[in-house]
C-alpha positions as a Markdown table, in Angstrom:
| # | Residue | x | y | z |
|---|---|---|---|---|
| 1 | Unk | -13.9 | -10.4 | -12.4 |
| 2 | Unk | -12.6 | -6.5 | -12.2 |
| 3 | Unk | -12.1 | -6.4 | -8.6 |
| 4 | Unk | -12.5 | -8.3 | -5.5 |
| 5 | Unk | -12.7 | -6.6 | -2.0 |
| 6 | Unk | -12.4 | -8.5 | 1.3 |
| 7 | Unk | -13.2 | -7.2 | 4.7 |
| 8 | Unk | -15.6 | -5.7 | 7.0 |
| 9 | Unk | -19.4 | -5.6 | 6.0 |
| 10 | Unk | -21.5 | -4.1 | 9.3 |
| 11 | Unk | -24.2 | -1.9 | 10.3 |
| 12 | Unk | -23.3 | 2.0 | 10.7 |
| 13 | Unk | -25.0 | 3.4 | 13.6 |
| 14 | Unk | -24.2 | 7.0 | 12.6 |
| 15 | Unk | -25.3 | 10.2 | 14.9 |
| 16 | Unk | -27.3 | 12.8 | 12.5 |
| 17 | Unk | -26.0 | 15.5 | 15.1 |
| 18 | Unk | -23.3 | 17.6 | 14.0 |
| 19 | Unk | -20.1 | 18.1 | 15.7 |
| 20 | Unk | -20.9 | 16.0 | 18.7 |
| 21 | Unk | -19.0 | 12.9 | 20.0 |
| 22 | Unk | -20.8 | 9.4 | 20.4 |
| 23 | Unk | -21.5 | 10.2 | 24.4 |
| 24 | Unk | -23.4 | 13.7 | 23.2 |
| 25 | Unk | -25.6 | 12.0 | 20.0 |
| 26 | Unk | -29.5 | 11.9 | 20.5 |
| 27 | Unk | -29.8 | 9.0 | 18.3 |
| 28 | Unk | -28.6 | 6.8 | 15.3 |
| 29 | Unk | -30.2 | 5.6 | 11.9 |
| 30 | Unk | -28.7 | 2.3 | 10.9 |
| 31 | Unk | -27.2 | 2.3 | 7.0 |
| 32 | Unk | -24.9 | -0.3 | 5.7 |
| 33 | Unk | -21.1 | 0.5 | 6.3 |
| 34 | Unk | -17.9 | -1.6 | 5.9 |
| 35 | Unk | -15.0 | 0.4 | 3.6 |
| 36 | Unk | -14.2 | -3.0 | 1.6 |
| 37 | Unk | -17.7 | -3.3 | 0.9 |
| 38 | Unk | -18.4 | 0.6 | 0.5 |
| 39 | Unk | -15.7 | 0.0 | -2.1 |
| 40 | Unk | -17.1 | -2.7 | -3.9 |
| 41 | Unk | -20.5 | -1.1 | -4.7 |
| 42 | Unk | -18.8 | 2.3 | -5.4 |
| 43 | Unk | -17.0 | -0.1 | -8.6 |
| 44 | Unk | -19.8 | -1.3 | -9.7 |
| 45 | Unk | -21.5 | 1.9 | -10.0 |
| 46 | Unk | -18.9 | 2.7 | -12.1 |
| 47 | Unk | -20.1 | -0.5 | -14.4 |
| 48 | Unk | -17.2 | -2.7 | -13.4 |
| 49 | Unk | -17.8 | -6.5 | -12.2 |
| 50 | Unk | -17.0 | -6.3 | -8.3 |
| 51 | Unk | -17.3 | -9.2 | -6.1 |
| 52 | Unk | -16.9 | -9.3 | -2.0 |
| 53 | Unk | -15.5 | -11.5 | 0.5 |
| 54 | Unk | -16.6 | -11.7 | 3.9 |
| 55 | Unk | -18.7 | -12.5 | 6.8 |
| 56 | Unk | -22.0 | -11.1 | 8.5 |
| 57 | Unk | -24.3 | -13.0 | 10.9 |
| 58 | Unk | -27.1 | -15.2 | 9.9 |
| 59 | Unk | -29.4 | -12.7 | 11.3 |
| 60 | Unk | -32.0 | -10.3 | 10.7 |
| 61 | Unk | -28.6 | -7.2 | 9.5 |
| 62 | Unk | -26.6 | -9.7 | 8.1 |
| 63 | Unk | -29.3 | -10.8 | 5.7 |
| 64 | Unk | -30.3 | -7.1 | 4.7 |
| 65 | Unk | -26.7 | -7.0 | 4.3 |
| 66 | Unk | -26.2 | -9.4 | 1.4 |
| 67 | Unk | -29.1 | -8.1 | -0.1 |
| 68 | Unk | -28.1 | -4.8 | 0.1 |
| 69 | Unk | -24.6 | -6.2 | -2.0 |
| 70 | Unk | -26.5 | -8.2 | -4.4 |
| 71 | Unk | -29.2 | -5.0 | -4.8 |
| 72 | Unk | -26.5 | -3.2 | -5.9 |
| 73 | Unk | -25.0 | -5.3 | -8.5 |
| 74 | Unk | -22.2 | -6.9 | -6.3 |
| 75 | Unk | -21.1 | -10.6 | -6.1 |
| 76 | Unk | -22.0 | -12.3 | -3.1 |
| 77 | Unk | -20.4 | -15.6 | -3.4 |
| 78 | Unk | -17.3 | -15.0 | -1.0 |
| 79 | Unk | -19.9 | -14.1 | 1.7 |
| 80 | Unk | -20.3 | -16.2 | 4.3 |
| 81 | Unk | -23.5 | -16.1 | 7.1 |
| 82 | Unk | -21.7 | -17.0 | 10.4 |
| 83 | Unk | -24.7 | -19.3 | 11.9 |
| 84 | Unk | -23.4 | -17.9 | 16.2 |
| 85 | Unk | -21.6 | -14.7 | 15.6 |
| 86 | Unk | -23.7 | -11.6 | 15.1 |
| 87 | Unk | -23.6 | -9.3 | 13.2 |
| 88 | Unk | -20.7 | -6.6 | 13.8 |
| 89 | Unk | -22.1 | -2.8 | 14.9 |
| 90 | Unk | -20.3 | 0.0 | 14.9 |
| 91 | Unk | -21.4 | 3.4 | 16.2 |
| 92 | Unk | -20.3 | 6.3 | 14.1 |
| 93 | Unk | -20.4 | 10.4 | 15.2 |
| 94 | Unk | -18.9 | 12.2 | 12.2 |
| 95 | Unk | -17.5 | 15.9 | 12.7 |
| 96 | Unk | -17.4 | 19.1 | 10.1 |
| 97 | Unk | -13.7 | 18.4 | 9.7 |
| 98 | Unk | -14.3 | 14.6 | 8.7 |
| 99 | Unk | -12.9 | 13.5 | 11.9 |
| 100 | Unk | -14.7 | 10.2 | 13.3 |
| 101 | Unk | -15.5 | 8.9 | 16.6 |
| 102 | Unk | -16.2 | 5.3 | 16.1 |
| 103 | Unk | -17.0 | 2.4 | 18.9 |
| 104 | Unk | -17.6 | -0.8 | 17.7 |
| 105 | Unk | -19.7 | -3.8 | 18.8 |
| 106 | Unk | -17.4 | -6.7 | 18.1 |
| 107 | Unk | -17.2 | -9.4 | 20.6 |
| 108 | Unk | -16.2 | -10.9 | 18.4 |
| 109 | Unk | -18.4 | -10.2 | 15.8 |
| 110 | Unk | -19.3 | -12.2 | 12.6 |
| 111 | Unk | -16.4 | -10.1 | 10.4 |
| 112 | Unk | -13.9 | -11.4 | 12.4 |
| 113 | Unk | -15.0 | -14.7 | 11.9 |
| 114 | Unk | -14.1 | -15.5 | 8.3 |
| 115 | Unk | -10.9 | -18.3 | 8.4 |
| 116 | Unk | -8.7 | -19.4 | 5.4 |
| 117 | Unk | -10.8 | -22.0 | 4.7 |
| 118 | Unk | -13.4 | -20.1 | 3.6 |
| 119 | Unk | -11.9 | -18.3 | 0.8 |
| 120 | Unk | -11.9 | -20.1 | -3.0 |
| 121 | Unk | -8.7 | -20.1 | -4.4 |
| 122 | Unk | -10.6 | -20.4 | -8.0 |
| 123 | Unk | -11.9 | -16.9 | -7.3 |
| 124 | Unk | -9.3 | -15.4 | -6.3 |
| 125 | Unk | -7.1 | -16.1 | -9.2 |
| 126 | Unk | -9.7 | -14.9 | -11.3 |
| 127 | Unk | -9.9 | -11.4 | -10.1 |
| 128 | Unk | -8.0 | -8.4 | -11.9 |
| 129 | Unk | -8.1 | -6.5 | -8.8 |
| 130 | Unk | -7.7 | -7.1 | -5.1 |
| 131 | Unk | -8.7 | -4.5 | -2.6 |
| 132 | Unk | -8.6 | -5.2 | 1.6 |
| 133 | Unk | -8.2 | -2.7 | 4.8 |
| 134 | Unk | -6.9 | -2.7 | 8.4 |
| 135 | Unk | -10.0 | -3.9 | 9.8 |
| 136 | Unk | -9.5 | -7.4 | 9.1 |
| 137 | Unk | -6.2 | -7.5 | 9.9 |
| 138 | Unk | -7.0 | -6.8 | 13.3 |
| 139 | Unk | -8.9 | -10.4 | 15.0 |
| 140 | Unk | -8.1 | -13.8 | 13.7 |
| 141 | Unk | -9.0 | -15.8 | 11.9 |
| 142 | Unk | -10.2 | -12.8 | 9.7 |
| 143 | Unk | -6.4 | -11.7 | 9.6 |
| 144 | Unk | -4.9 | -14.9 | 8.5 |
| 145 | Unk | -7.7 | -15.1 | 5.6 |
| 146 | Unk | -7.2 | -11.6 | 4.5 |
| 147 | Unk | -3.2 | -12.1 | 4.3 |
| 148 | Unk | -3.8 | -15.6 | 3.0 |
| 149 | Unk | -6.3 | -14.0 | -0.4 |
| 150 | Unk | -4.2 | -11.4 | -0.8 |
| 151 | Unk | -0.9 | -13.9 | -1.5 |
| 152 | Unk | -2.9 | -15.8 | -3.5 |
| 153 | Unk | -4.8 | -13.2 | -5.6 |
| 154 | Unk | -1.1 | -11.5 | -6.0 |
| 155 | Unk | 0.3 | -15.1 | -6.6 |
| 156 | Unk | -1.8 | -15.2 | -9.5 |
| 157 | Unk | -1.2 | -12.2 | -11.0 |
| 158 | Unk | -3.7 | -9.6 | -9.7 |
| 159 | Unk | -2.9 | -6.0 | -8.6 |
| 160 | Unk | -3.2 | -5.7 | -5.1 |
| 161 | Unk | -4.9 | -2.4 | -3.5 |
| 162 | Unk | -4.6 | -1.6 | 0.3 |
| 163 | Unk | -6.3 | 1.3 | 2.5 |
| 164 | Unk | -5.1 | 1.4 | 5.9 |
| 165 | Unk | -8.4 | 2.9 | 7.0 |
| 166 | Unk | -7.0 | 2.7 | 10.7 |
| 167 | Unk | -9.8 | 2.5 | 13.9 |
| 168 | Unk | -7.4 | 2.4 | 16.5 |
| 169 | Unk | -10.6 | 1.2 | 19.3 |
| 170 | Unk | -10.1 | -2.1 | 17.3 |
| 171 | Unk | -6.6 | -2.8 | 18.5 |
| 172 | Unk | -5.2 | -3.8 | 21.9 |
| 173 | Unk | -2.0 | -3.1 | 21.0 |
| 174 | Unk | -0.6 | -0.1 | 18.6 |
| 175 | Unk | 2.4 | -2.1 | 18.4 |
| 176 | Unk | 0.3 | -5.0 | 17.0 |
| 177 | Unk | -1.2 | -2.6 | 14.5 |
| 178 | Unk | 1.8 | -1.1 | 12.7 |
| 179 | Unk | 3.3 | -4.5 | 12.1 |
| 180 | Unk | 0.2 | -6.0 | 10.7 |
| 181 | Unk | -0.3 | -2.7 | 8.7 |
| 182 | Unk | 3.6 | -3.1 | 7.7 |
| 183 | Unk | 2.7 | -6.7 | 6.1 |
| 184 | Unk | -0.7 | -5.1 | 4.2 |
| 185 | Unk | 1.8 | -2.6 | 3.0 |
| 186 | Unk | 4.8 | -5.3 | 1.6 |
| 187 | Unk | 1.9 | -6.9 | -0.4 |
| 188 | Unk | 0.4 | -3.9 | -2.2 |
| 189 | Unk | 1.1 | -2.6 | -5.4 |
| 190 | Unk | -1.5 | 0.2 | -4.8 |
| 191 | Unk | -1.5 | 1.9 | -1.6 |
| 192 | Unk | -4.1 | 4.5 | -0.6 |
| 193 | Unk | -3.6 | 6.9 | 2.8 |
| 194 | Unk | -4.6 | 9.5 | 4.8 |
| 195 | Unk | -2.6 | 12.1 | 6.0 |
| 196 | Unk | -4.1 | 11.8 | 9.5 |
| 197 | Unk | -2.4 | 8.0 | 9.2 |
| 198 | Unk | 0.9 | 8.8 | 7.6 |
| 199 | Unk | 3.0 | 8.9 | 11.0 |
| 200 | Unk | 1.6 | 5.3 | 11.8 |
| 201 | Unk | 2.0 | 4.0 | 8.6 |
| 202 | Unk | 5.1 | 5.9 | 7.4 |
| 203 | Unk | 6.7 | 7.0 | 10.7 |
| 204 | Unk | 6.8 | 10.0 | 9.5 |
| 205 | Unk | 3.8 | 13.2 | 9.2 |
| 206 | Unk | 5.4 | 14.0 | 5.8 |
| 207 | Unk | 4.1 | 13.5 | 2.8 |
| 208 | Unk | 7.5 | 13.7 | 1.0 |
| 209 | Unk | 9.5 | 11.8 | 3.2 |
| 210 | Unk | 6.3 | 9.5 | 3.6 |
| 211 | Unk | 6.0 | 8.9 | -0.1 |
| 212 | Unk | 9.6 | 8.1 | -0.3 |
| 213 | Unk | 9.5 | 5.6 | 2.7 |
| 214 | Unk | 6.2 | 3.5 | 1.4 |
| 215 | Unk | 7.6 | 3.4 | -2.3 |
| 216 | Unk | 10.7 | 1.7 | -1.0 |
| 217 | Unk | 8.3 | -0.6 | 1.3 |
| 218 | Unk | 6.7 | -2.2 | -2.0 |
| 219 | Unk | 3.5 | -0.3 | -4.0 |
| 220 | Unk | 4.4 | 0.8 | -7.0 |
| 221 | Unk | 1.7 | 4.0 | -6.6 |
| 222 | Unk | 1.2 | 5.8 | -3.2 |
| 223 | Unk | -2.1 | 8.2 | -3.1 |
| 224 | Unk | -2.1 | 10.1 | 0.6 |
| 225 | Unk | -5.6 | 11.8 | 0.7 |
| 226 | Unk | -5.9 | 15.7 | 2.7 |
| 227 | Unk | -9.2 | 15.8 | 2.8 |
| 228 | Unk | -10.9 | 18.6 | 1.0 |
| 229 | Unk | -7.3 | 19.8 | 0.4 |
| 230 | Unk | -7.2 | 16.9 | -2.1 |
| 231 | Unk | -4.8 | 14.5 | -3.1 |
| 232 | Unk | -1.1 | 13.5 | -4.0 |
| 233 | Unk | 0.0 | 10.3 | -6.2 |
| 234 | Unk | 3.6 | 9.2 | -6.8 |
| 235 | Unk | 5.2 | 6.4 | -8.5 |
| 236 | Unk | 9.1 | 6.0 | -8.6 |
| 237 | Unk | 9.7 | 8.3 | -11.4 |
| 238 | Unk | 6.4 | 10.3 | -11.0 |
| 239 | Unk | 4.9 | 12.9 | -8.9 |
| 240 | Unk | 1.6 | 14.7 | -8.8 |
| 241 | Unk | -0.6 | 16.8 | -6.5 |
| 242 | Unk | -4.1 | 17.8 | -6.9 |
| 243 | Unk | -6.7 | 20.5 | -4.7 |
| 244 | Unk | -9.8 | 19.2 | -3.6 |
| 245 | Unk | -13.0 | 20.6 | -4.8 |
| 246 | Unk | -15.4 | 22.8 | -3.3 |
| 247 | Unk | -19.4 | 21.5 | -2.4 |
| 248 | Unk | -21.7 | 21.8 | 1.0 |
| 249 | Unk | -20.4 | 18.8 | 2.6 |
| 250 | Unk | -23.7 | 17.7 | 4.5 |
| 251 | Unk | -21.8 | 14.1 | 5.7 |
| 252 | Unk | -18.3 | 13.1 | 5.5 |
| 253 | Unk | -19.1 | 9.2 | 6.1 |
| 254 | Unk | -17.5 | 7.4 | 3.3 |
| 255 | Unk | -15.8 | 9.6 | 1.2 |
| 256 | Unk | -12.4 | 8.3 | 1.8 |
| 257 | Unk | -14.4 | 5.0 | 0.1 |
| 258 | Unk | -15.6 | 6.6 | -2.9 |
| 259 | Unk | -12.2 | 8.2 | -3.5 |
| 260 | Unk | -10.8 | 5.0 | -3.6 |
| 261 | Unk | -13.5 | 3.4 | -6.1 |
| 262 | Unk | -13.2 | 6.6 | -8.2 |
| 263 | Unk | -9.5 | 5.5 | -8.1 |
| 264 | Unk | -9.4 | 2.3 | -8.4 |
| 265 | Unk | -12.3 | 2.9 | -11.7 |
| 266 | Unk | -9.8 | 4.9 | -13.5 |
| 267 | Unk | -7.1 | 2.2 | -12.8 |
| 268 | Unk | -9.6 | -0.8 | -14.4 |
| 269 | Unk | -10.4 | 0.6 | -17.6 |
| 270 | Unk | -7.8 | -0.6 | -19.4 |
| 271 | Unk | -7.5 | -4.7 | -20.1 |
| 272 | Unk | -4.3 | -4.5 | -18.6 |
| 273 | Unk | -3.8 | -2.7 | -15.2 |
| 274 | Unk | -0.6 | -0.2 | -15.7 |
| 275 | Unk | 0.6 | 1.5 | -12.6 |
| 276 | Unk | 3.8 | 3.3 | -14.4 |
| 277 | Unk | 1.4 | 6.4 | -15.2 |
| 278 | Unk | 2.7 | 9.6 | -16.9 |
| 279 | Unk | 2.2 | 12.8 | -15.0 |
| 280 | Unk | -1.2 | 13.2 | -16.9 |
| 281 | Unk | -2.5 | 10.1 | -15.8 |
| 282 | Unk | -1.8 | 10.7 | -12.3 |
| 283 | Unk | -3.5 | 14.1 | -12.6 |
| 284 | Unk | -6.9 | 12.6 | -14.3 |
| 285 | Unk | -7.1 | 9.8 | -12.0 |
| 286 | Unk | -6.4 | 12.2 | -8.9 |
| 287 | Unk | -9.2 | 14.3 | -10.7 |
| 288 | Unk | -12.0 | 11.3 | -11.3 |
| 289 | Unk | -11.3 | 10.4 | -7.2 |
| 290 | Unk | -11.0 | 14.0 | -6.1 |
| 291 | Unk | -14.5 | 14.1 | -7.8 |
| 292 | Unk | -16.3 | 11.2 | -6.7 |
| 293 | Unk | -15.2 | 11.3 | -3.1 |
| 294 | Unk | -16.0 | 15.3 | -3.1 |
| 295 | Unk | -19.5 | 14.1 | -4.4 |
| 296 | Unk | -19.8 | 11.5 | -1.5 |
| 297 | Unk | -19.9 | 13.9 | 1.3 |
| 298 | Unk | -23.2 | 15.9 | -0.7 |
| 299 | Unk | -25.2 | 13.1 | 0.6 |
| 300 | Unk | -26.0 | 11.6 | 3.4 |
| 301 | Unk | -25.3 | 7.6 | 4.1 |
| 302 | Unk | -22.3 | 6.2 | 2.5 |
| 303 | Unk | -23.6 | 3.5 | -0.2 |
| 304 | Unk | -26.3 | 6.4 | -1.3 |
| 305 | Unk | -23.4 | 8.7 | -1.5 |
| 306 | Unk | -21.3 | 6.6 | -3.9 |
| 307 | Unk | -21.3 | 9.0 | -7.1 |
| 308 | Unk | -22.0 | 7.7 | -10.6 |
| 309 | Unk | -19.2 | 7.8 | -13.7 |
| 310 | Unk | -22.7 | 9.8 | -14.8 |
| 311 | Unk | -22.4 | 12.4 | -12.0 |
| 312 | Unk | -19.0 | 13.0 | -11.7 |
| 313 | Unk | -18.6 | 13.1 | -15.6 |
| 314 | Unk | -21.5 | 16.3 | -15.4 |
| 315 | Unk | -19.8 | 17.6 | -12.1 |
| 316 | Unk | -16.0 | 17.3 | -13.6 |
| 317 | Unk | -17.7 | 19.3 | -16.9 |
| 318 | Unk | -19.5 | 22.1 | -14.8 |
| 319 | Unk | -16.2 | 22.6 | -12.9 |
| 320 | Unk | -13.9 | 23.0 | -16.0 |
């Protein structure tokens, strides 16, 4: 397999008003959400073999869940159907500026609910690729499964890919959450960020002393994301920075997602994963995920979003 992504799979509740918190929204429309999962079906649109790990309820959303997965081309065995827990919720406003307010109906929710013991060893060594987030670092026994497939996917040789994606309502404790980021960090040879996250991951709000910091805390490539202001990727001996493009953003849900699968795409197409990239490579696989996550926010809903290689080939052309 290309890639496996464990995490959160749940139903977005996500206000259609603009600029409006969660107390102000009229009303919702349900579409399926989770960033690991987003992730997953944004590499298989790209044609890659993409498998997820995780848990919904054995209920009426989890089951249009999986279906949603395996509609999309997505491998389903890692996902488990919690027969008590339901389904986890989460209600989503979105602003013009791509901020998020976010509430989530855990308690404790069927995501949190996937243990150790439900992961196969056997497919996690035979993965390329292994992607995971914050989320599930926040409950157990979701946290000790995510830490435990991510050793054991490294452990056998796969490149490990971590987004912070931070939702501070999930935490009790801030404290809590830096340290557990701080171990998601250690393991990852690919780190993704956001520069609204950098002073909780990095400990600092700069992107230069930021890099410097996280390349010395273990990846071997640090991408921090600006939003429409683009992108910057660094390795030890490399350094490159990108501008966003411009489109009519119409819904900012998911884009951070499809940068990531844009990324991670570009990453995959070789047999063997190399993360010492010149200064060109950095700059066409900034370009690819500039693109794709540009092209996310075009649409509205985040899986309907995720671009093509198709579409952002002809959008990469038309912008030359």
């Amino acid at each position: 397999m290309d890639a496996l992504c464990l995490g959160e799979l749940l139903i977005d509740l996500v206000s259609p008003d603009a600029d409006v918190g969660l107390a102000e929204a009229r009303s919702f429309v349900k579409a399926p959400g989770g960033a690991p999962a987003n992730v997953a079906v944004g590499l298989a649109r790209w044609g890659l073999s993409a498998g997820f790990v995780g848990c919904v309820g054995d209920d009426a959303f989890g089951r249009h869940l999986r279906d949603t997965l395996v509609g999309e081309g997505v491998d389903t065995q890692g996902l488990r159907l919690h027969p008590e827990a339901r389904t986890t919720l989460a209600f989503v406003a979105t602003r013009s500026d791509g901020r998020k307010d976010i509430l989530f109906y855990r308690n404790p929710g069927a995501d949190a609910m996937l243990a150790p013991a439900d992961l196969d060893p056997a497919q996690l060594a035979s993965t390329r690729l292994f992607h995971f987030c914050s989320v599930s670092l926040s409950r157990s026994p979701v946290r000790e499964a995510t830490l435990t497939a991510a050793r054991l996917a490294k452990a056998a040789g796969a490149t490990i890919s971590f987004d912070p994606n931070w939702r501070a309502p999930l935490w009790d404790d801030p404290a809590e959450g830096r340290a557990q980021i701080a171990a998601g960090v250690a393991l990852a040879d690919v780190l993704k960020v956001a520069d609204e996250e950098l002073e909780l991951v990095a400990g600092t709000d700069d992107p230069e002393a930021a890099v410097e910091r996280l390349l010395a805390a273990g990846p071997r490539l640090v991408v921090i994301t600006f939003g429409a202001d683009g992108a910057l990727a660094a390795t030890a001996a490399q350094r490159t920075r990108l501008p966003g493009f411009a489109v009519h953003a119409v819904d900012t849900l998911g884009a951070g997602d499809a940068f990531v699968a844009g990324l991670l795409s570009y990453l995959l197409e070789q047999p063997r994963i190399n993360l010492d990239l010149d200064e060109l490579a950095l700059a066409a696989m900034l370009r690819r995920a500039n693109a794709a996550g540009a092209l996310a926010t075009t649409v509205v809903g985040v899986i309907p979003a995720l671009p093509t290689p198709q579409r952002v080939q002809s959008f990469l052309e038309v912008d030359r």
